[in-house]
PDB file of N, CA, C and O in Angstrom, chain B, residues numbered from 101:
ATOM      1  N   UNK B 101      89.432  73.980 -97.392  1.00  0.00           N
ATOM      2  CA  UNK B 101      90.016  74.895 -96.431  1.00  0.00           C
ATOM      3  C   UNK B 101      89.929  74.312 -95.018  1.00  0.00           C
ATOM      4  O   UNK B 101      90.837  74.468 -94.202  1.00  0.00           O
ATOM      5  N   UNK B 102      88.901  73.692 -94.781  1.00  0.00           N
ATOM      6  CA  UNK B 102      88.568  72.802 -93.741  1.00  0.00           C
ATOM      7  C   UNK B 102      89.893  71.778 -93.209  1.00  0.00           C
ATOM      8  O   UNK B 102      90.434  71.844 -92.105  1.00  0.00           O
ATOM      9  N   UNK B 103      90.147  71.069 -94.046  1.00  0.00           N
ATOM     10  CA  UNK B 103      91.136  70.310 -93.929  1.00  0.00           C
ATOM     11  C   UNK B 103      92.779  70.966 -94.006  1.00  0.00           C
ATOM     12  O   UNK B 103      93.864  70.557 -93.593  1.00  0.00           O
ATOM     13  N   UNK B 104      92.448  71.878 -94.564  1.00  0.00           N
ATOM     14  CA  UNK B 104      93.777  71.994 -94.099  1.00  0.00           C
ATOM     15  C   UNK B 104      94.060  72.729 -92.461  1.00  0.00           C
ATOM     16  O   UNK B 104      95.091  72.644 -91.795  1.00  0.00           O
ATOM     17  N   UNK B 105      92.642  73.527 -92.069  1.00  0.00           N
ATOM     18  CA  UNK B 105      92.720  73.696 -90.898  1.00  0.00           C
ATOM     19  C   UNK B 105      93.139  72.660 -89.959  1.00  0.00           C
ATOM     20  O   UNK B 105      93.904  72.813 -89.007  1.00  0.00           O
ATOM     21  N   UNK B 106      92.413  71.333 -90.420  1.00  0.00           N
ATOM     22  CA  UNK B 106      92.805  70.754 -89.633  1.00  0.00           C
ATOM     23  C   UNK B 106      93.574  69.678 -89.579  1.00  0.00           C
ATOM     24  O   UNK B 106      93.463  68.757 -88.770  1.00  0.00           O
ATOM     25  N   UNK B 107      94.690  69.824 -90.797  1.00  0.00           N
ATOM     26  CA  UNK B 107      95.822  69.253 -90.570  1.00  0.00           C
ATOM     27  C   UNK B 107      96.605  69.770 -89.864  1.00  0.00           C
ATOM     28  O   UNK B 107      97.115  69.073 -88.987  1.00  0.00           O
ATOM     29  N   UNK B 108      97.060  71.454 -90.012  1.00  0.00           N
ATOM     30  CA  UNK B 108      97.218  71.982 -89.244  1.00  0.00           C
ATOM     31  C   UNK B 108      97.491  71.996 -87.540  1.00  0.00           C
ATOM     32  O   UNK B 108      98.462  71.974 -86.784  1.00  0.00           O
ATOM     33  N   UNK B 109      95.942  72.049 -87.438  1.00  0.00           N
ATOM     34  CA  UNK B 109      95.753  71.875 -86.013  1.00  0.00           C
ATOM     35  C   UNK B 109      96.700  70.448 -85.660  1.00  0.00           C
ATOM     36  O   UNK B 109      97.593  70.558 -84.819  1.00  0.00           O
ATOM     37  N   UNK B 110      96.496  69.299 -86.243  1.00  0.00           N
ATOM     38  CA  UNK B 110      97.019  67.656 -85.788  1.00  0.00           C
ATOM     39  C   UNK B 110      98.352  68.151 -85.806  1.00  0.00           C
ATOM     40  O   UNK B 110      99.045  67.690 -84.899  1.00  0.00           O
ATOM     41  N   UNK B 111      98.974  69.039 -86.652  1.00  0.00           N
ATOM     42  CA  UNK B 111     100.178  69.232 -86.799  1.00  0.00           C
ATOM     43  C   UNK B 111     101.623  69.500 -85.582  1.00  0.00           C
ATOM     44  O   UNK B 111     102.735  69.145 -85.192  1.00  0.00           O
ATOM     45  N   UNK B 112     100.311  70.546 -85.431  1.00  0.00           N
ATOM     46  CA  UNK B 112     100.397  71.952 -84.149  1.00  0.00           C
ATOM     47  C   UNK B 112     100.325  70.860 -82.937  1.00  0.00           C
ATOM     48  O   UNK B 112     101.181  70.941 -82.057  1.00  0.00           O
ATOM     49  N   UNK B 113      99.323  69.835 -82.865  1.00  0.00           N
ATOM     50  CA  UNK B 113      98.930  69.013 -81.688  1.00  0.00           C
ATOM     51  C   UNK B 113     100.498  67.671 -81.472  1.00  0.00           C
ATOM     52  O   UNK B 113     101.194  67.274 -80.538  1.00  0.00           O
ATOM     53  N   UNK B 114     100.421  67.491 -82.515  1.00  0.00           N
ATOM     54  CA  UNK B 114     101.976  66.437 -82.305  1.00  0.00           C
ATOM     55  C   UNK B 114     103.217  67.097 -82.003  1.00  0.00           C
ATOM     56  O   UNK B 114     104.033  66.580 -81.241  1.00  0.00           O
ATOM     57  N   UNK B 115     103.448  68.450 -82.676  1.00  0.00           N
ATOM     58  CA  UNK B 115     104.352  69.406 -82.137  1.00  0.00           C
ATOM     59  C   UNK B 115     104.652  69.380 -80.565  1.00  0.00           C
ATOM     60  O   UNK B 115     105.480  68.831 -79.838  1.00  0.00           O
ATOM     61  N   UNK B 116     103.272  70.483 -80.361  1.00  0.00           N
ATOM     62  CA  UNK B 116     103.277  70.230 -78.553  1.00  0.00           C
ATOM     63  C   UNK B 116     103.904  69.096 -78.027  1.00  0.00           C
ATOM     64  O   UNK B 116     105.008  69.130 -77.485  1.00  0.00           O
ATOM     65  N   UNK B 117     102.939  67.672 -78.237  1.00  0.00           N
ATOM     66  CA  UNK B 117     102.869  66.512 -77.510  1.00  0.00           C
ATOM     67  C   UNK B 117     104.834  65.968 -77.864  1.00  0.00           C
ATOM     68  O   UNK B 117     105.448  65.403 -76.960  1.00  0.00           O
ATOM     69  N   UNK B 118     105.287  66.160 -78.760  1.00  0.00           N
ATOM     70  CA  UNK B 118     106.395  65.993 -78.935  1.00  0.00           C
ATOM     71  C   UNK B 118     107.599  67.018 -78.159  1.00  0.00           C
ATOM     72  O   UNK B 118     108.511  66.508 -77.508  1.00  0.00           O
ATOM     73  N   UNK B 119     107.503  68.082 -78.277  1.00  0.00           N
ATOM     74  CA  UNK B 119     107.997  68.924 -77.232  1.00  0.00           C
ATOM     75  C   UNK B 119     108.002  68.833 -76.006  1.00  0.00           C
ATOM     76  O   UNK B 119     108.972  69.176 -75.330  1.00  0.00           O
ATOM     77  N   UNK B 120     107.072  68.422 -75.589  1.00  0.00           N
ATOM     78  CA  UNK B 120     106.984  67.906 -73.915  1.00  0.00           C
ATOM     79  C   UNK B 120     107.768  67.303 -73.442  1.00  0.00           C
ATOM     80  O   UNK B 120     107.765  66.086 -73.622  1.00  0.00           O
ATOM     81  N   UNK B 121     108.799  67.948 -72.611  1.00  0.00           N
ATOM     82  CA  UNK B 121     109.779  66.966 -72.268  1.00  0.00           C
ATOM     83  C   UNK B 121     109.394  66.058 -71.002  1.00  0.00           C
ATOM     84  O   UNK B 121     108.515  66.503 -70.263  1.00  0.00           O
ATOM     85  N   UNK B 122     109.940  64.904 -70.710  1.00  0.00           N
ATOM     86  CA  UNK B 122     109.196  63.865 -70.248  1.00  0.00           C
ATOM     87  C   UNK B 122     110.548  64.011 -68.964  1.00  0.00           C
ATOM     88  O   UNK B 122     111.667  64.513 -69.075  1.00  0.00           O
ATOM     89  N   UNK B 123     109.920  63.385 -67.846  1.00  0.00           N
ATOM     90  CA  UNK B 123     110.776  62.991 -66.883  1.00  0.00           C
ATOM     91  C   UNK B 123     112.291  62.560 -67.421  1.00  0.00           C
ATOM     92  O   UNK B 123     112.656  62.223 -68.547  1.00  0.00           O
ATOM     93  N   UNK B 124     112.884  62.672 -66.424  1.00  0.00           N
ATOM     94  CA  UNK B 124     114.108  61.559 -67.155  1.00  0.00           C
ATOM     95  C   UNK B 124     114.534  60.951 -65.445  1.00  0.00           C
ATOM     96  O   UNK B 124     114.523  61.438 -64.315  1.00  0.00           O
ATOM     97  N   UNK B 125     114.870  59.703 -66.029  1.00  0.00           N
ATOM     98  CA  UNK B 125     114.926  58.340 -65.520  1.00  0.00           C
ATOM     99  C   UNK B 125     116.479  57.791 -65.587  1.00  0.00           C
ATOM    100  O   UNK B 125     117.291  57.817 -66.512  1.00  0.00           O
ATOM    101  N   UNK B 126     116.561  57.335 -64.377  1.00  0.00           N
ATOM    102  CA  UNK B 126     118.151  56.483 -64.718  1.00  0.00           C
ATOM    103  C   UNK B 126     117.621  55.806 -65.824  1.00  0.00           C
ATOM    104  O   UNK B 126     116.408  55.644 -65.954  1.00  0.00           O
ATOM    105  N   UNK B 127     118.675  55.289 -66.852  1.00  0.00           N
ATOM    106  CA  UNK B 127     118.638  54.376 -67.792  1.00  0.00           C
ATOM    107  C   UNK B 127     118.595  52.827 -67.624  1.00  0.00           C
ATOM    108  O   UNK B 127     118.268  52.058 -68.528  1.00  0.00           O
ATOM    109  N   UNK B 128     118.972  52.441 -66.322  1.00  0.00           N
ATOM    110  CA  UNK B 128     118.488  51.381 -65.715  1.00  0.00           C
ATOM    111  C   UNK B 128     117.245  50.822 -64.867  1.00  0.00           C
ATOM    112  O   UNK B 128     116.934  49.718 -64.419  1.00  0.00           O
ATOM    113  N   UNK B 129     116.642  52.202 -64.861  1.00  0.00           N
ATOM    114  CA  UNK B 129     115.217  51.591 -64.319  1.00  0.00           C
ATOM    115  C   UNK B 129     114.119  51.984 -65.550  1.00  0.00           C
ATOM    116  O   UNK B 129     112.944  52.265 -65.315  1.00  0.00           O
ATOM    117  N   UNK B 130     114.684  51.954 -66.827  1.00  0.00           N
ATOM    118  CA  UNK B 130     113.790  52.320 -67.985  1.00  0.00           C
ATOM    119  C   UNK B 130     112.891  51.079 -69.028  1.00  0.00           C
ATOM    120  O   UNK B 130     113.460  50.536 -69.975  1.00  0.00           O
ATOM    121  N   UNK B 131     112.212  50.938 -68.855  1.00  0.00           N
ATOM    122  CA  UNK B 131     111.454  49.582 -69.307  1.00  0.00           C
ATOM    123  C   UNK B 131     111.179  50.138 -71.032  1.00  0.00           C
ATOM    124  O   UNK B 131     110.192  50.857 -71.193  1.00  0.00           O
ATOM    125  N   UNK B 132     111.839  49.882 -71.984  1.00  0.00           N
ATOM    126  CA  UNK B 132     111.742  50.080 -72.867  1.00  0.00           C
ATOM    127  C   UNK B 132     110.047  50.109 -73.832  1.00  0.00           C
ATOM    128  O   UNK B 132     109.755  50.972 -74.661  1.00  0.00           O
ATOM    129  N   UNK B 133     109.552  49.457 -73.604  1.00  0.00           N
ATOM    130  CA  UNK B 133     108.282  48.983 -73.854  1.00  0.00           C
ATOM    131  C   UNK B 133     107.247  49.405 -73.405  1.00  0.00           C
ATOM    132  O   UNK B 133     106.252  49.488 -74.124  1.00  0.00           O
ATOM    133  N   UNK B 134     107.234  49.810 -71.979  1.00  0.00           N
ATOM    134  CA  UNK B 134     106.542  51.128 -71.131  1.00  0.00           C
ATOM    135  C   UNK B 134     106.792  52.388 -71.949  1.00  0.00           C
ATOM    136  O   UNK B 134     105.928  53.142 -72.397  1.00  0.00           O
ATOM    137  N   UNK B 135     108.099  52.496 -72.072  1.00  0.00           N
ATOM    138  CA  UNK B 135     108.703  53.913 -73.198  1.00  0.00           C
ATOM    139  C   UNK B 135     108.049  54.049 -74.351  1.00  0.00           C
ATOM    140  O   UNK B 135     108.071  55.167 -74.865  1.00  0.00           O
ATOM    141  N   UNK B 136     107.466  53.179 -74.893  1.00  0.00           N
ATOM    142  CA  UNK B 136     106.983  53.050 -76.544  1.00  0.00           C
ATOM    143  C   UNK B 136     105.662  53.026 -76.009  1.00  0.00           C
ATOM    144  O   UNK B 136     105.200  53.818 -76.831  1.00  0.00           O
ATOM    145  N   UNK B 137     104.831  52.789 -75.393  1.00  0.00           N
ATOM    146  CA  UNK B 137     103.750  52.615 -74.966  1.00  0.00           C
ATOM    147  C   UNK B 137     103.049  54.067 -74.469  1.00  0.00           C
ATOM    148  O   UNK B 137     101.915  54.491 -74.692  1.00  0.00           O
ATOM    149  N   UNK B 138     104.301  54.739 -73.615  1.00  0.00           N
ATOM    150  CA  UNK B 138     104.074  55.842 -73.466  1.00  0.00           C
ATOM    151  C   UNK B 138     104.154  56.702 -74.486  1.00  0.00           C
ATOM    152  O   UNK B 138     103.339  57.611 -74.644  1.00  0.00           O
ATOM    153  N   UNK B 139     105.076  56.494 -75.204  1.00  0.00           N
ATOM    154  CA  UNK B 139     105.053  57.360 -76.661  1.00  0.00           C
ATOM    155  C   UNK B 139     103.824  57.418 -77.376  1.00  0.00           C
ATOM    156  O   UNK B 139     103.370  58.371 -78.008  1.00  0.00           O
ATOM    157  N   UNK B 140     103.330  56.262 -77.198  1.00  0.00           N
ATOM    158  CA  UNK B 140     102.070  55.874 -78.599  1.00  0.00           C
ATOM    159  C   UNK B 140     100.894  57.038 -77.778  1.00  0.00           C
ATOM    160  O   UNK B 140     100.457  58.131 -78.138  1.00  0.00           O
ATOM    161  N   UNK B 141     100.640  56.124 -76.428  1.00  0.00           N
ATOM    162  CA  UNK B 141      98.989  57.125 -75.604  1.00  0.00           C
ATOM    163  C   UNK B 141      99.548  59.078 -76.245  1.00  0.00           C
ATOM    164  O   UNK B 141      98.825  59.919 -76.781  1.00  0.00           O
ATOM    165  N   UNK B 142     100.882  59.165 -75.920  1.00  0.00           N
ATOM    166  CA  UNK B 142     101.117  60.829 -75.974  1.00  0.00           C
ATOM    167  C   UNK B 142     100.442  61.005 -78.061  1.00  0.00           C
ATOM    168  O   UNK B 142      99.716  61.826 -78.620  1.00  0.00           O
ATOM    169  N   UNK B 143     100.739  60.513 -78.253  1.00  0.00           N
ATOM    170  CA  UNK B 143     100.788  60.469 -79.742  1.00  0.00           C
ATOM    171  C   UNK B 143      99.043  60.255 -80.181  1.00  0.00           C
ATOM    172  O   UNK B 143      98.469  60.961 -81.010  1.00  0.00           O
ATOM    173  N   UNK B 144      98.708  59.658 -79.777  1.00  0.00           N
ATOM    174  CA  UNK B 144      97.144  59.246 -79.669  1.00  0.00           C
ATOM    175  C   UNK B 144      96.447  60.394 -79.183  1.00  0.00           C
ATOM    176  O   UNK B 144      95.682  60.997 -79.936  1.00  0.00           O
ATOM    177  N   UNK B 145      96.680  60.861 -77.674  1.00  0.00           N
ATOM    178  CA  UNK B 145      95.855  61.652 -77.095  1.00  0.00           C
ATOM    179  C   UNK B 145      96.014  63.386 -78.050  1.00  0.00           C
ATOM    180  O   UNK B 145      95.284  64.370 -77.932  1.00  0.00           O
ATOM    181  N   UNK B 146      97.525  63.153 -79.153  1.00  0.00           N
ATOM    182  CA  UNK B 146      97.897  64.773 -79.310  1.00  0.00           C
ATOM    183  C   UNK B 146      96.765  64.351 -80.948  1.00  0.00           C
ATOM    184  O   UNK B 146      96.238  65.328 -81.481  1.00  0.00           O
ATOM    185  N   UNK B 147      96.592  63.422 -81.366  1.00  0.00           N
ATOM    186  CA  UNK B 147      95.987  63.358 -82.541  1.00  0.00           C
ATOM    187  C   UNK B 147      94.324  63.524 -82.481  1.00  0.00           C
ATOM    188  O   UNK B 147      93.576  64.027 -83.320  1.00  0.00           O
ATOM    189  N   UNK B 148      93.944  62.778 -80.884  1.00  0.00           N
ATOM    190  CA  UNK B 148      92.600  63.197 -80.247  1.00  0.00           C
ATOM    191  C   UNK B 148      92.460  64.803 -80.864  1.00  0.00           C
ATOM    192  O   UNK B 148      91.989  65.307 -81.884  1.00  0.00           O
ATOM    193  N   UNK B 149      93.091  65.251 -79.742  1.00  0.00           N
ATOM    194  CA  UNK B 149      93.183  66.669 -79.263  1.00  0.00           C
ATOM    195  C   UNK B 149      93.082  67.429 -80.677  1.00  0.00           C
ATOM    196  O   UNK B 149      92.322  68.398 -80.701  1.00  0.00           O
ATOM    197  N   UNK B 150      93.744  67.105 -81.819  1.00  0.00           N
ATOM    198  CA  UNK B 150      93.236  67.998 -83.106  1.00  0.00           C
ATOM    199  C   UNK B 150      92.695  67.638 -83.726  1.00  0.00           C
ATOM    200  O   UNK B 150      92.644  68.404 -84.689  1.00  0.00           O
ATOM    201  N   UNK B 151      91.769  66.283 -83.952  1.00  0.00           N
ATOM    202  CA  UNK B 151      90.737  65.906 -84.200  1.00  0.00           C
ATOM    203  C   UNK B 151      89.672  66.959 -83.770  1.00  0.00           C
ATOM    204  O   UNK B 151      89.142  67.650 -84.639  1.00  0.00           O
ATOM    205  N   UNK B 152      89.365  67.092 -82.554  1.00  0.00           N
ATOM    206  CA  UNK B 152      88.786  67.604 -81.498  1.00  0.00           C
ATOM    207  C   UNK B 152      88.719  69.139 -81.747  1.00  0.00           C
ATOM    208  O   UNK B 152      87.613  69.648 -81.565  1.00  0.00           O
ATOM    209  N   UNK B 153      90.035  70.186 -82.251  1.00  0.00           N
ATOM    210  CA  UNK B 153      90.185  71.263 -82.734  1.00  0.00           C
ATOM    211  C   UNK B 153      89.157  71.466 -84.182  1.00  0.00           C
ATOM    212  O   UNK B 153      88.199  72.234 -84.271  1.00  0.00           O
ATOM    213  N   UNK B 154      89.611  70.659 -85.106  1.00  0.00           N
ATOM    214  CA  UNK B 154      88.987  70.425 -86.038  1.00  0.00           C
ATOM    215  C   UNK B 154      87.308  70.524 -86.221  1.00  0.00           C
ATOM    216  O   UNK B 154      86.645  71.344 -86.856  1.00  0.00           O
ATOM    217  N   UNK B 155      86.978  69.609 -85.583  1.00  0.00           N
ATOM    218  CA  UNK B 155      86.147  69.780 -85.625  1.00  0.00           C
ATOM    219  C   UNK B 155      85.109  70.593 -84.842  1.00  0.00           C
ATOM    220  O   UNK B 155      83.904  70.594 -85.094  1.00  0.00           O
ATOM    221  N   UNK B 156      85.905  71.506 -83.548  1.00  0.00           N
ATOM    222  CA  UNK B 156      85.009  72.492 -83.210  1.00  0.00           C
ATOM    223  C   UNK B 156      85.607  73.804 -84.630  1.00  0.00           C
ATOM    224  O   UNK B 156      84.784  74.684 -84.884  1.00  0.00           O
ATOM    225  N   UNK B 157      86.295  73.819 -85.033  1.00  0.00           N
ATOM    226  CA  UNK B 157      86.626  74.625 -85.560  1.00  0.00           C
ATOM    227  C   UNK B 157      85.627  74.598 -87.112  1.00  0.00           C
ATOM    228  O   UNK B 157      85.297  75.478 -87.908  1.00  0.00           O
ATOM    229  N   UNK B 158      85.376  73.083 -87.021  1.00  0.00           N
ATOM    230  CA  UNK B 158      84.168  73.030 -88.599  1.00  0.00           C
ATOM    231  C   UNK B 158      82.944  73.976 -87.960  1.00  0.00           C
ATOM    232  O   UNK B 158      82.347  75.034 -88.160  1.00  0.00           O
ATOM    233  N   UNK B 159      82.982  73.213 -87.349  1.00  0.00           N
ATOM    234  CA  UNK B 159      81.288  73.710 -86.445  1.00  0.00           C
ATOM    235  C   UNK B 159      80.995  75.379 -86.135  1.00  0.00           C
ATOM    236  O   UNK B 159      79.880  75.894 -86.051  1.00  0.00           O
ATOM    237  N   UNK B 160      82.182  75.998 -86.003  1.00  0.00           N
ATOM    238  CA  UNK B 160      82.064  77.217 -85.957  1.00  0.00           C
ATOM    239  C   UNK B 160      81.995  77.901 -87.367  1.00  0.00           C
ATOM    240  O   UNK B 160      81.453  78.988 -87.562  1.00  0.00           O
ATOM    241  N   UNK B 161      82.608  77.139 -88.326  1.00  0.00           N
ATOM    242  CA  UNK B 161      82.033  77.680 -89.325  1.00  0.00           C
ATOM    243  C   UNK B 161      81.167  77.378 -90.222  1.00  0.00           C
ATOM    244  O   UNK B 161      81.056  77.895 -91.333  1.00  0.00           O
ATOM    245  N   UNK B 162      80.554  76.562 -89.778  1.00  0.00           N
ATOM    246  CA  UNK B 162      79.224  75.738 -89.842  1.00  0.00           C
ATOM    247  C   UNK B 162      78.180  77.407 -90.000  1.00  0.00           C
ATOM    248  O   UNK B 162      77.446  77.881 -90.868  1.00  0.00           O
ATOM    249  N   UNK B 163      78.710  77.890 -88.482  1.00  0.00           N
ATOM    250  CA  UNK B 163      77.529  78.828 -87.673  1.00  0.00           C
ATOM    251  C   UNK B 163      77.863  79.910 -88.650  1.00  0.00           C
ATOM    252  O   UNK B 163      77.280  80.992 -88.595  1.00  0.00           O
TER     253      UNK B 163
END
């Protein structure tokens, strides 16, 4: 049950981080590679973030 909480949560967390709409940029001052780079940290920090759910969420039912 645990796990699926907290797939869930990672789920819910890439959702957000994907929804976020991002600046927009002429298409000529767009460094493609900065773009993917930025994609990955957003993608990283939203997988943190329900890691992070997860496991306060074990811990509470730990208690």
């Amino acid at each position: 049950m645990a796990r699926a909480k907290a797939r869930k949560a990672a789920q819910q967390a890439e959702a957000q981080a994907e929804s976020t709409p991002e600046p927009i940029v002429e298409a000529e001052d767009v460094d493609p590679k900065k773009t993917a780079v930025a994609a990955a940290v957003a993608r990283a920090k939203a997988r943190k973030a329900a890691q992070q759910a997860a496991k306060e969420q074990q811990n509470i039912e730990e208690d």
